[in-house]
Each structure stands twice: as structure tokens, then as C-alpha cells.
DOSEGU-897688 format. One record per residue: z, x, y of N, C-alpha, C in turn. Coordinates in steps of 0.2 Angstrom, whole numbers, padded with zeros to 4 digits, always signed. Layout:
BEGIN
ZXYZXYZXY...
***
This chain:
BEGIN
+0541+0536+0378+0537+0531+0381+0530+0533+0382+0525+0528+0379+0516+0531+0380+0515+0528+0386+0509+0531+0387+0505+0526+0394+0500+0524+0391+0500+0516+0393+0493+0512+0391+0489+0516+0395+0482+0516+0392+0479+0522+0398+0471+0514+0400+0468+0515+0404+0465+0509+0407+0460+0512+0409+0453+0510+0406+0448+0515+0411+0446+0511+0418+0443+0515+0422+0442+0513+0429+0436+0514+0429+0432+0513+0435+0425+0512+0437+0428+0514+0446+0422+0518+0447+0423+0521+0453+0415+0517+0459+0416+0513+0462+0409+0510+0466+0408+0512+0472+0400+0516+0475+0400+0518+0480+0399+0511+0485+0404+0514+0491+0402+0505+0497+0397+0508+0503+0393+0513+0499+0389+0516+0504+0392+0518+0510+0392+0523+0511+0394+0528+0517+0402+0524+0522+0406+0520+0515+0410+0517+0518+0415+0519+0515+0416+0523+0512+0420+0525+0507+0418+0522+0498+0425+0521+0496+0424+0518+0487+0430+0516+0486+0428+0512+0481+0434+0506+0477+0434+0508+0469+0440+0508+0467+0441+0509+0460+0440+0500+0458+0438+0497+0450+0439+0494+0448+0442+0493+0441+0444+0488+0439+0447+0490+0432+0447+0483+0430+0445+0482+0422+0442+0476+0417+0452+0473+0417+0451+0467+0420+0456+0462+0416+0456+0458+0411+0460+0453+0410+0457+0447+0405+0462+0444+0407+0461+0436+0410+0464+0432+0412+0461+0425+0411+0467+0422+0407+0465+0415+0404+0457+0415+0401+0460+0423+0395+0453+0425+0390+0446+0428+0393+0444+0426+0399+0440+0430+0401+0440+0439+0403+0435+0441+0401+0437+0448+0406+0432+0448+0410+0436+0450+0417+0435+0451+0423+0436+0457+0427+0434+0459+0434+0435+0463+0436+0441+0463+0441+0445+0469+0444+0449+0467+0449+0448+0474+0452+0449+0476+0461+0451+0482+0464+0458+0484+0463+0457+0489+0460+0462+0494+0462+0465+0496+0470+0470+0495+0472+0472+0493+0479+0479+0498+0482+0478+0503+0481+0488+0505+0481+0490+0504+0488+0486+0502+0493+0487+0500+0500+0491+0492+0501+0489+0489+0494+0492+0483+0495+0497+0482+0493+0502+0477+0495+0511+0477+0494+0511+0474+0489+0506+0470+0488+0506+0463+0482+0500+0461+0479+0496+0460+0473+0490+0458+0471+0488+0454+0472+0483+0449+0473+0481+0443+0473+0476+0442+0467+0474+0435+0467+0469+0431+0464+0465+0430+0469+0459+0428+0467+0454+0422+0470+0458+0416+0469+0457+0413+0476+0459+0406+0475+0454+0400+0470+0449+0400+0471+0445+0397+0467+0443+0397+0460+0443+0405+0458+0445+0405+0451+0453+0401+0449+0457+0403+0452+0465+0401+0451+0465+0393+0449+0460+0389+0455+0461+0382+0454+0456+0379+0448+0451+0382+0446+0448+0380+0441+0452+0382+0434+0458+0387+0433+0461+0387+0427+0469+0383+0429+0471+0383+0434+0477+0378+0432+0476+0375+0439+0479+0367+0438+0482+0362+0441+0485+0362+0447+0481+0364+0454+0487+0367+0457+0488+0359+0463+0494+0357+0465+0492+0351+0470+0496+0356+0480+0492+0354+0484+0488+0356+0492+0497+0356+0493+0503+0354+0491+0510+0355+0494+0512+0361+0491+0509+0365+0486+0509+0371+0485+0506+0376+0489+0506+0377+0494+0501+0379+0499+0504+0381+0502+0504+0386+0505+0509+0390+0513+0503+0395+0516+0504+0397+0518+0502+0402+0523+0505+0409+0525+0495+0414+0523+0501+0421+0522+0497+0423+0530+0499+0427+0535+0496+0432+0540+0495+0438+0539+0489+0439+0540+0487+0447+0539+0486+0450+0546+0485+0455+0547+0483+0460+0551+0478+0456+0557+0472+0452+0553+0468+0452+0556+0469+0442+0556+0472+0441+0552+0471+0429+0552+0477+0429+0550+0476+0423+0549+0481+0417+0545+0477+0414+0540+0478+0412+0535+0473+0410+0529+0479+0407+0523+0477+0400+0524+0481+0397+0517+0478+0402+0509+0487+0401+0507+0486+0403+0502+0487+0398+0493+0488+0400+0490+0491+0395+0484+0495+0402+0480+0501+0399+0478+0505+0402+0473+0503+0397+0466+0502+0400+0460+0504+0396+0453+0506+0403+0449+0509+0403+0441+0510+0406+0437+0504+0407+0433+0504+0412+0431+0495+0414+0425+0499+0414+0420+0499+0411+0414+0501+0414+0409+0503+0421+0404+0496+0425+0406+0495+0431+0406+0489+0434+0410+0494+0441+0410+0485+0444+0413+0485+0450+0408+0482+0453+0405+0479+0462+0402+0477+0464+0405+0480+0471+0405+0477+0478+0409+0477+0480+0402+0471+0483+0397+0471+0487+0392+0476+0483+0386+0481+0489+0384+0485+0485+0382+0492+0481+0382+0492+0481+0392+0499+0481+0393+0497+0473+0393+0501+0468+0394+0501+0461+0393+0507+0460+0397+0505+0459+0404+0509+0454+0410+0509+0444+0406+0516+0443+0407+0516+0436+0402+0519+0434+0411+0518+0428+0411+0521+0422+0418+0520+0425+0423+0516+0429+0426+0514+0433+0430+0512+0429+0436+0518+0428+0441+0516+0424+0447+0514+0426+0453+0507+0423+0452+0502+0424+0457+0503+0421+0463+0500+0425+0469+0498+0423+0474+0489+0424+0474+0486+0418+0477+0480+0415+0479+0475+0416+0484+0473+0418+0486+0468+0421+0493+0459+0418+0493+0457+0419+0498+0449+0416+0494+0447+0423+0498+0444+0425+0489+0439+0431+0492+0433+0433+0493+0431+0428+0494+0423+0425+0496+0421+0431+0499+0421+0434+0505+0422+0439+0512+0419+0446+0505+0424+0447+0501+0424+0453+0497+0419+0454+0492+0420+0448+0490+0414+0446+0484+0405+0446+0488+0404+0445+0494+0399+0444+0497+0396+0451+0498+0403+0453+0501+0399+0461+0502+0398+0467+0496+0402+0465+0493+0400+0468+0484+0394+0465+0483+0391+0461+0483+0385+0458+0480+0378+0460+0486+0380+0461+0493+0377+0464+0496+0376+0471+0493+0378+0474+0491+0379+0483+0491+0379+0481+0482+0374+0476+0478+0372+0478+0473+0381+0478+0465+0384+0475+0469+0392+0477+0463+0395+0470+0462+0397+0470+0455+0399+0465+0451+0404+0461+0456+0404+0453+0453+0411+0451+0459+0418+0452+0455+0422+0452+0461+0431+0454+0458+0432+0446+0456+0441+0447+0454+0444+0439+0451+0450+0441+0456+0449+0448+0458+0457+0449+0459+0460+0455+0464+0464+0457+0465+0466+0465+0469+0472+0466+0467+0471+0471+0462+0479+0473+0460+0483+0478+0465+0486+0475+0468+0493+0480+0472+0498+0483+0471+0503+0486+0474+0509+0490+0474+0515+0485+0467+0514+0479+0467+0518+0476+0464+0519+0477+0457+0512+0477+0454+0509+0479+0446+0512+0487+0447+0507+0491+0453+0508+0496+0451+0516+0502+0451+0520+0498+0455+0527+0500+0455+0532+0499+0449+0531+0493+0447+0533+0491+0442+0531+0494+0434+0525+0497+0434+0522+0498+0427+0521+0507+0429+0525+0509+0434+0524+0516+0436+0518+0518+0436+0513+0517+0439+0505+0518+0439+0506+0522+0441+0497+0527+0437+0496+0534+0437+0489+0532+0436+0485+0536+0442+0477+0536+0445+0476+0542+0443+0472+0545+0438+0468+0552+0439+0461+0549+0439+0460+0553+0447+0452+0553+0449+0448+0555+0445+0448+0562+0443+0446+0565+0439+0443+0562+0435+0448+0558+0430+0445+0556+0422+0445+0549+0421+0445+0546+0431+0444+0540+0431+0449+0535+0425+0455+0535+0425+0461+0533+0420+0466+0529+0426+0467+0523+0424+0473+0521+0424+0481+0522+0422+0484+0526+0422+0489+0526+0416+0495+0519+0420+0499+0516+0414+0503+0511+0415+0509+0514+0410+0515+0511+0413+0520+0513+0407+0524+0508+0407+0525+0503+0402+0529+0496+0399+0536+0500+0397+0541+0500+0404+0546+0501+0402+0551+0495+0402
***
């Protein structure tokens, strides 16, 4: 079994530590997403999500975090890429990340589409070397 290998970007949040990102491609565009192994489950931006598919407001529930409550949307992406792995019916959950995008653009950094979490990376056995800045995946 090879590992798709994915390069990463390392961004300084000024004296607030750093975030990994890494190039998608979702419904043909490429995009940027965080690297997140603190999260249980990836999300999307809600407003990208609603601009590529259909979604209607009974599709809506509500997730809590730590700190709100915040509607969310579920839809299905057709696919997403990491390199060369090729996620097909990939059901997403939805988030507005306005909040994250704002402050990236404050501190000078490209805006995200997405936050990949534990779900991708459990499933495709992720492998982070800081080092050589590499994602590995494995399509088992």
C-alpha cells in the first residue's frame, strides 16, 4: 500500500501559535482547508456549500460547541481531493467560518473552504511530518 503524500503549508498566527494547510479541490476548484487533528469531524463553510449545491433551511439542525450553538447544514459533495486520494459522496457538515476567515485575512493569510478533522484523518490513516511538511494518506 503507497501513501498519497500531500504537501502542506505551515502559517505563522503570530505569537499564537500555527496552522497547517493543505490545497483541496472541491466541485473543481482548489481551495485551501486547516489541518485540524483536534477536530472529531471536518467541516465546510456554509456559504461556499450553499452556492454549489441546493440545500433547503429543513435541512438545518444544530451543532454546540464549547463556546455557542450555531446552525449548521449537512449536504453530500460529490468529491473532494487531497492530492491523489479522491473522497467520492463525502457527507459534509456545514459551519459559517466567517470568524476564521476574518482573522486569517487580518494576520495577512489566504481564506479556508474547510477544516479537515479526525474523520478524514482516521479513516485514511494520516501521517503529518513537520519536518518535510507532508501529508501522507493511505486508500485502504
Amino acid at each position: 500500500m503507497r501513501a498519497i503524500t500531500v504537501p502542506l503549508k505551515l502559517i505563522d498566527l503570530q505569537d499564537d501559535g500555527f496552522h497547517l494547510l493543505v490545497e483541496i479541490v472541491v466541485f473543481g476548484e482548489k481551495l485551501l482547508a486547516v489541518v485540524d487533528t483536534g477536530a472529531s469531524r471536518s467541516v465546510f463553510d456554509k456559504a461556499f456549500i450553499k452556492q454549489h449545491i441546493d440545500i433547503t433551511e429543513t435541512e438545518q439542525s444544530h451543532a454546540i460547541t464549547l463556546f455557542s450553538t450555531t446552525s449548521i447544514l449537512q449536504a453530500t459533495i460529490p468529491e473532494v481531493k487531497l492530492g491523489r486520494l479522491h473522497i467520492k459522496d463525502y457527507y459534509a457538515i456545514a459551519l459559517e467560518l466567517d470568524g476564521v476567515n476574518e482573522t486569517y485575512e487580518s494576520l495577512g493569510h489566504p481564506p479556508i473552504v474547510a477544516i479537515l478533522g479526525s474523520d478524514i484523518f482516521l479513516k485514511y490513516q494520516a501521517i503529518i511530518n513537520f519536518k518535510k511538511l507532508k501529508l501522507y494518506l493511505y486508500n485502504v
